[in-house]
C-alpha positions as CSV (number, residue, x, y, z in Angstrom):
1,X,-54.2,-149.8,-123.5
2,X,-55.6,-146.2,-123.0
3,X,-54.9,-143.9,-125.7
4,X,-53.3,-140.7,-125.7
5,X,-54.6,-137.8,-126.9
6,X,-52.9,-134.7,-128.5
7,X,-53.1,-131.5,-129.6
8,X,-51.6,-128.1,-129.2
9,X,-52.9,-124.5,-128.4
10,X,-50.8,-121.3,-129.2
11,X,-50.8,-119.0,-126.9
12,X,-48.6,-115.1,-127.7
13,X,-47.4,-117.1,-130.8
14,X,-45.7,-119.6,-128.4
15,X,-47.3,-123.2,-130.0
16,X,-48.1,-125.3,-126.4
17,X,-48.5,-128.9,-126.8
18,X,-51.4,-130.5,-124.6
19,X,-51.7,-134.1,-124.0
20,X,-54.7,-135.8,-122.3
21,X,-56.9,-132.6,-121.9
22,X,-59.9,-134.9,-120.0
23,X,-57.7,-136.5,-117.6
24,X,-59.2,-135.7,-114.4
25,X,-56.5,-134.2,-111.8
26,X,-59.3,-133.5,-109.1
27,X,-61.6,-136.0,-109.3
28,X,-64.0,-134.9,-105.9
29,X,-64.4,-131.6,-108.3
30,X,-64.5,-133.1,-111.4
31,X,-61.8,-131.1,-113.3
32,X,-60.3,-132.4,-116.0
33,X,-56.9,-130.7,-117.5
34,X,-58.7,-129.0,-120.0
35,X,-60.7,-126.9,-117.7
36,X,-57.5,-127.0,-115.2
37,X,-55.9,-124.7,-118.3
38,X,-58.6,-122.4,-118.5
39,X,-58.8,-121.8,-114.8
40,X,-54.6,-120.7,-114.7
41,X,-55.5,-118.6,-117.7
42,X,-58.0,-116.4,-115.5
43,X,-55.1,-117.2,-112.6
44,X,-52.2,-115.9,-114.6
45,X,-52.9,-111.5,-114.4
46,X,-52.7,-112.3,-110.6
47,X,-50.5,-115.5,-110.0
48,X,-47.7,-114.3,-112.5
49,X,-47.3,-111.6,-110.6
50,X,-46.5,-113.1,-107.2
51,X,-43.8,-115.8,-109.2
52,X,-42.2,-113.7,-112.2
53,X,-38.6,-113.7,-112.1
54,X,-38.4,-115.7,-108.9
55,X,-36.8,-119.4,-108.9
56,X,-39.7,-121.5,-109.3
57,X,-40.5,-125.1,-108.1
58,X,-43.5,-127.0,-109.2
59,X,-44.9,-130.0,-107.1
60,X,-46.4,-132.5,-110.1
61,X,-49.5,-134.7,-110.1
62,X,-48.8,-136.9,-113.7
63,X,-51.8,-138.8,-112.6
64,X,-54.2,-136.1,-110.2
65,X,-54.3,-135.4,-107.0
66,X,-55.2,-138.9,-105.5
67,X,-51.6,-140.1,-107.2
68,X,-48.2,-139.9,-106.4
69,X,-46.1,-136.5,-106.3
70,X,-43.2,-135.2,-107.2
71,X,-41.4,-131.6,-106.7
72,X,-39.3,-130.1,-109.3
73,X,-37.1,-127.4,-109.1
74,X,-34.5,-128.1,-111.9
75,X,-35.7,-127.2,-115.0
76,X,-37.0,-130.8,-117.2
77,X,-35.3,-131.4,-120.5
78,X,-35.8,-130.7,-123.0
79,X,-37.5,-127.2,-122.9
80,X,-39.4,-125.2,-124.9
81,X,-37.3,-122.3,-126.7
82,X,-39.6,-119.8,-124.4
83,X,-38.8,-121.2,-121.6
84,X,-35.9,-118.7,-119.8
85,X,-33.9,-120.7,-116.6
86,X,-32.2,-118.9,-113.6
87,X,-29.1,-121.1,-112.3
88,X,-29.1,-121.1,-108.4
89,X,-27.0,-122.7,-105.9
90,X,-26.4,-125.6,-108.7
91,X,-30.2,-125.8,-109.4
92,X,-31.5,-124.4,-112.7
93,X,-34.9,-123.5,-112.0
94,X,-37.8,-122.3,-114.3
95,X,-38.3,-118.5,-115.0
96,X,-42.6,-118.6,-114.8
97,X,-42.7,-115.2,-116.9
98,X,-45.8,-115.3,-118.8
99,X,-48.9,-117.6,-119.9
100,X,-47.4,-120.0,-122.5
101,X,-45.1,-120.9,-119.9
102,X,-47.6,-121.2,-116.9
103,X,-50.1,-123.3,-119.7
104,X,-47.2,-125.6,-120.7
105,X,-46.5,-126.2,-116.9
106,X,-50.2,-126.6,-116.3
107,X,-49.9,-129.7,-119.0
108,X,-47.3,-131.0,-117.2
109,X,-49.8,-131.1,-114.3
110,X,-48.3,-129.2,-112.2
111,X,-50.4,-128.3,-109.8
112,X,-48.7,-126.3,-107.4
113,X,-46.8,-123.2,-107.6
114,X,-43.9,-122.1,-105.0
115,X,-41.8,-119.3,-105.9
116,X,-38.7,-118.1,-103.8
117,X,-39.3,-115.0,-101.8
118,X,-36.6,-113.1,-104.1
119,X,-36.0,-112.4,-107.3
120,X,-33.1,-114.5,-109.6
121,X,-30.0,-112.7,-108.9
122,X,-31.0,-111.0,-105.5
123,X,-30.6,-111.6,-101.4
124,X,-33.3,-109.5,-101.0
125,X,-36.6,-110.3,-99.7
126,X,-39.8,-109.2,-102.7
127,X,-42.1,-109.0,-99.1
128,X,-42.6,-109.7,-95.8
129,X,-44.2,-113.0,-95.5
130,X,-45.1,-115.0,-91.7
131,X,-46.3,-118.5,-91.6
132,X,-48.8,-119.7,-89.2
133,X,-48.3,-123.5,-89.2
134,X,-51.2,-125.3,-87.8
135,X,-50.3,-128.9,-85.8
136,X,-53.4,-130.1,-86.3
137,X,-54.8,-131.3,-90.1
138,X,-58.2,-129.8,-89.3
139,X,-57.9,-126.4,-87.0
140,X,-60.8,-124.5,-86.4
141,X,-58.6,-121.3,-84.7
142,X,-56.5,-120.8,-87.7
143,X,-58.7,-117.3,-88.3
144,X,-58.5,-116.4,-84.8
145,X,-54.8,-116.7,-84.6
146,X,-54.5,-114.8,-88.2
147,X,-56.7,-112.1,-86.3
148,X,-54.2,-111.8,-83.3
149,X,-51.2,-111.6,-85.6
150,X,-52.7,-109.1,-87.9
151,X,-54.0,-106.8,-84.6
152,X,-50.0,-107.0,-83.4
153,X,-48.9,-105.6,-86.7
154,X,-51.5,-103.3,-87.0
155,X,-50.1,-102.0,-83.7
156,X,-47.0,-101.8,-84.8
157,X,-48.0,-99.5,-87.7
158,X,-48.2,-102.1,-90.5
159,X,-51.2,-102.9,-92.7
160,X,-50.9,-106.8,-93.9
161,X,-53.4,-108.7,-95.8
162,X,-53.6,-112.3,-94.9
163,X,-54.0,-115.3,-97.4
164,X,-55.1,-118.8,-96.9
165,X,-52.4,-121.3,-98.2
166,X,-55.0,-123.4,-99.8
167,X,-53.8,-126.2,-97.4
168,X,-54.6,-125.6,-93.8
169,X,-52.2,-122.4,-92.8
170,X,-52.4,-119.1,-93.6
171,X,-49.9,-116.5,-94.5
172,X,-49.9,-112.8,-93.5
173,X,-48.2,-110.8,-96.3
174,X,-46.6,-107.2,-95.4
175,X,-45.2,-105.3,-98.6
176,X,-42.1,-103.8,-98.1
177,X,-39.4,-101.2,-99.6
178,X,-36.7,-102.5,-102.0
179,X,-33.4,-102.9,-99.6
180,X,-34.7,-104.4,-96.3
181,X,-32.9,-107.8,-95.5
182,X,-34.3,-111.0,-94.9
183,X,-32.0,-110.8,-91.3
184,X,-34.2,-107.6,-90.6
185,X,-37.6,-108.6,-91.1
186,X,-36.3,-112.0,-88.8
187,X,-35.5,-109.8,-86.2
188,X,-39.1,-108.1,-86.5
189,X,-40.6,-112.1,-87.1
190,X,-39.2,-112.5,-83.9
191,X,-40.1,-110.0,-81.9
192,X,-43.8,-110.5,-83.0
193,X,-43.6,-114.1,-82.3
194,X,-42.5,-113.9,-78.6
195,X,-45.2,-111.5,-78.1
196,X,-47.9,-113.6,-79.4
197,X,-46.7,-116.5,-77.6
198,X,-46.7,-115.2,-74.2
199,X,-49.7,-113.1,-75.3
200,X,-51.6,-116.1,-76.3
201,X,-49.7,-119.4,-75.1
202,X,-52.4,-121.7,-75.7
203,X,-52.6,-120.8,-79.4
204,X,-48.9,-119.9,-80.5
205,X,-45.8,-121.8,-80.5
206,X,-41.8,-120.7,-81.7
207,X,-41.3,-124.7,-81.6
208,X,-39.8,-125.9,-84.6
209,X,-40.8,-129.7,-84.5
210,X,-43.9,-130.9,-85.1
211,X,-43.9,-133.8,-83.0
212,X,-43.0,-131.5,-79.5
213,X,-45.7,-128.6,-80.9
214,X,-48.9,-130.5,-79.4
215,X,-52.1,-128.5,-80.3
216,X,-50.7,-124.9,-80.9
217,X,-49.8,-123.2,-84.1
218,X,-46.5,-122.6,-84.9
219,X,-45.3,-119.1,-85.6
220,X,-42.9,-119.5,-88.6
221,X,-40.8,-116.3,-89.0
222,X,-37.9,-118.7,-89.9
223,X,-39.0,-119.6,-93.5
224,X,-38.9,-116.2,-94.5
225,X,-35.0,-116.7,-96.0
226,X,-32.8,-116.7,-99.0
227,X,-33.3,-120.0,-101.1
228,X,-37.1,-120.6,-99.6
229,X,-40.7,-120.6,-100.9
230,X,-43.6,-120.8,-99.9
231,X,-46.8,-121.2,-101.5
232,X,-47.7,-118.3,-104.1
233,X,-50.6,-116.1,-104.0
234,X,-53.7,-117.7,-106.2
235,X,-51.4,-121.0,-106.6
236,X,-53.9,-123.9,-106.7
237,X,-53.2,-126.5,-104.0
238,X,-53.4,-130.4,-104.6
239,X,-56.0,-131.0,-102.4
240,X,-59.2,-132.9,-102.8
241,X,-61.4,-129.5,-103.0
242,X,-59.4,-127.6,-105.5
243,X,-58.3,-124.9,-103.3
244,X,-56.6,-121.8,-104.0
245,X,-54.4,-119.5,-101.4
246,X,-56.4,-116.8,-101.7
247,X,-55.8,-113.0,-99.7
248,X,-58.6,-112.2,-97.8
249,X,-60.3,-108.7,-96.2
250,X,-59.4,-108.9,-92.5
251,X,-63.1,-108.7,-92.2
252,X,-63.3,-112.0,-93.5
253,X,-60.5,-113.0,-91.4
254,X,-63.0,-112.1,-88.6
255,X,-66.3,-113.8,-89.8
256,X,-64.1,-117.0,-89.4
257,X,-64.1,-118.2,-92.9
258,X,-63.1,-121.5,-94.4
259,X,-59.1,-122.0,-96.6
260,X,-61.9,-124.7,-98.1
261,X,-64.1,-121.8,-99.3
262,X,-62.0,-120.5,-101.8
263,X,-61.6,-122.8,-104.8
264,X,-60.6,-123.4,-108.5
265,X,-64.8,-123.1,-109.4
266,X,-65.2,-119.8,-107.7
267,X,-62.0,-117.9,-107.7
268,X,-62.2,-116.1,-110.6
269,X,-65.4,-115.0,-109.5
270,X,-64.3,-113.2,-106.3
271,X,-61.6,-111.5,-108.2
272,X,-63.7,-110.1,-110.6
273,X,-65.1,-108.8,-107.9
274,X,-62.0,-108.1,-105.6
275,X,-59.2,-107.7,-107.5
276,X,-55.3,-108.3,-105.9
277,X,-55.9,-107.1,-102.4
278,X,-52.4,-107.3,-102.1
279,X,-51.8,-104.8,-104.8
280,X,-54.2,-102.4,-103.1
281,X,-51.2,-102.3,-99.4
282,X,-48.5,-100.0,-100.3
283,X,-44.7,-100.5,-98.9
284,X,-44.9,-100.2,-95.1
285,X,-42.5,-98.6,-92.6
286,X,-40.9,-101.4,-91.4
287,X,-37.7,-99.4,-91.3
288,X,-39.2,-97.2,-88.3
289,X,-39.8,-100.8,-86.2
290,X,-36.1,-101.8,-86.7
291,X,-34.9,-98.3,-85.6
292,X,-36.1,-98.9,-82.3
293,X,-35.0,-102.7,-81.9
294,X,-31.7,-102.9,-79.7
């Protein structure tokens, strides 16, 4: 029988049990849940950010990544006294305000952190996000295509800072005023997305199924909506190597770099370096775009 072991930390006078701290979740890496706790306490200035007062849901790993799976979006019982709730379409989800709460998730090994795109209590979209969904598990264009999307917008009069998702896609984040609708910035998603497809047909598709996308990367303005997530900024991803969705420089965007390059072991590194190049792109103008849309 293997024994459990247990302790508790306290963390802003919030007492956090932790069970099993050398269980390893990513065994190709070798991190165990102790040092899986340290890294979302050098996460949390950055990753909090990107999921306070949003409707979280968690995807769990009880026994690491090589085991089975679960998302969570209602709330577990019973809860810590810390832990503040949202109700949502029938679903009371988990307020991720702080670091005791992001550490007792972390226990829970959960591994993976996708936040709705608006706040609890709003219809309103917190930023402009577009997903590039590649078809293929390994795509070597994903940059380029990035590259194209971000030279559209640019053209357009919107800076944008693009992010791996730690998987295989990347996201291209735009930061926008309070008060623009999600229906807005779909009209805009669209508009970008027919151009880069007839600009570039053998990269881009606006095909929604998989199965009838063949090689191409799907432009995914549709996700962006009410009652949605995607994957946060700095969330780790359950993947064998670790990997973090990480903003990069467009420069970096055009040396080709790897989603694989950016990791649990080295992200704290690069921000200490970097810091939240998101937080760095004001609110753009994408007002003065939808003023000139029939």
């Amino acid at each position: 029988m293997t024994q459990t072991i247990k302790g508790s930390i306290t963390i802003e006078g919030q007492e956090i049990t932790i069970t099993n701290p050398e269980k390893l979740l990513w065994p190709e890496r070798g991190i165990t849940k102790r040092m899986y706790l340290q890294k979302l306490a050098a996460l949390s200035p950055y990753l909090l950010c990107y999921c306070r007062d949003r409707l979280l849901t968690v995807i769990r790993y009880p026994h690491g990544v090589p085991g089975m799976s679960f998302y969570q979006k209602n709330a577990p019982e019973p809860l810590p006294d810390f832990v503040r709730t949202a109700t949502h379409d029938g679903i009371t989800y988990i307020l991720l305000q702080g670091l005791p709460e992001l550490l007792w998730l972390g226990n829970l090994a959960a591994l993976e952190f996708h936040p709705s795109l608006h706040y609890a209590g709003s219809e309103l979209p917190c930023e402009w996000m577009i997903d590039l969904d590649p078809s293929m598990e390994v795509e070597p264009r994903i940059m380029e295509a990035a590259a194209v999307v971000g030279e559209v917008l640019k053209s357009l009069g919107l800076a944008s800072v693009p992010k791996t998702s730690g998987a295989t896609g990347v996201q291209i984040i735009v930061p926008v005023r309070p008060g623009i609708t999600f229906d807005s910035l779909r009209r805009i998603g669209h508009l970008v997305g027919r151009y880069v497809t007839e600009k570039r047909p053998d990269l881009f598709t606006l095909e929604r199924l998989k199965k009838n996308r063949g090689d191409k990367i799907y432009f995914d303005y549709l996700q962006h909506y009410g009652g949605k997530t995607l994957a946060a900024p700095y969330t780790p991803r359950a993947r064998p190597l670790a990997t973090v969705s990480t903003p990069l420089l467009w420069e970096e965007v055009e040396r080709n770099v790897s989603p694989a390059d950016f990791h649990l072991l080295n992200i704290e590194q690069r921000l200490g370096r970097m810091g939240d190049l998101i937080a760095n792109v004001p609110p753009q103008p994408v007002e003065a775009i939808l003023s000139r849309l029939p």
